[in-house]
N, C-alpha and C positions, 0 to 999 in steps of 0.2 A: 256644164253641171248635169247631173245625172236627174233622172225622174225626180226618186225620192227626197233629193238636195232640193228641187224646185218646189213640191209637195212642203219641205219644209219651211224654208221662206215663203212661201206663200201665204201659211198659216200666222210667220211670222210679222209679215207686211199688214195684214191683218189686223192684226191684236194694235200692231202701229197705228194704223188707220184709224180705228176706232178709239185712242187714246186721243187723238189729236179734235178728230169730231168732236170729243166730249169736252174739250179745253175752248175747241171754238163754239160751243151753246151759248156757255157763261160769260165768253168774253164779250164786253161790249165798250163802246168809246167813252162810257162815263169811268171804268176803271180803270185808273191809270196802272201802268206797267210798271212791278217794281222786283226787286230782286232779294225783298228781305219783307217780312208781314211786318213788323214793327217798324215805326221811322225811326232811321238811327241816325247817328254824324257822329264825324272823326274829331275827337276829342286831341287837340296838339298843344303843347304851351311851346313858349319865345324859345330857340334856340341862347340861352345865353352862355357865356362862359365863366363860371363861379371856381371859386378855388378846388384842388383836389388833391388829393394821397400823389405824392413822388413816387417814383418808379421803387425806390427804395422802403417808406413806408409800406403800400402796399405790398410788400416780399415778404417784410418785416417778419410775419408768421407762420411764412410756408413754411412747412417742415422741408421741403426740397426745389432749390431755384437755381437752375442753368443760365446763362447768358444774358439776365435781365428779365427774365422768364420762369413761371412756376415751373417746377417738373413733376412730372404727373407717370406714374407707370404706363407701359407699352399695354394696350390692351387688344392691338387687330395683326399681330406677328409683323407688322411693316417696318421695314427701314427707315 
């Protein structure tokens, strides 16, 4: 690395240093570590399987269906 490249990590290592110090003042063992300010949870219901649209109903309205399949215009030039 040249002078100036070290001059500037250096600067850079720095600015790091000093973020890091300032996260370790506040930190202490009474607060626990989390990854989100609000308590949150994954909100999931039963996998069940309930009736649904045939392959056929749901086509029913497409203006345009290939193969069992909507067809939808080519919009990225791909084959």
């Amino acid at each position: 690395m040249t002078d100036s490249e070290l001059d500037h990590l250096a600067t850079e290592m720095d600015v790091i240093l000093n973020a890091v110090a300032r996260v370790q003042e506040v930190a202490t063992s009474e607060i626990k570590p989390t990854s989100h300010p609000v308590p949150i949870s994954n909100v999931t219901r039963s996998d069940v399987v309930v009736p649904s649209l045939t392959p056929e109903q749901a086509l029913s309205g497409a203006p345009a269906k290939e193969d069992g399949r909507f067809r939808v215009p080519q919009i990225l030039g791909e084959e």
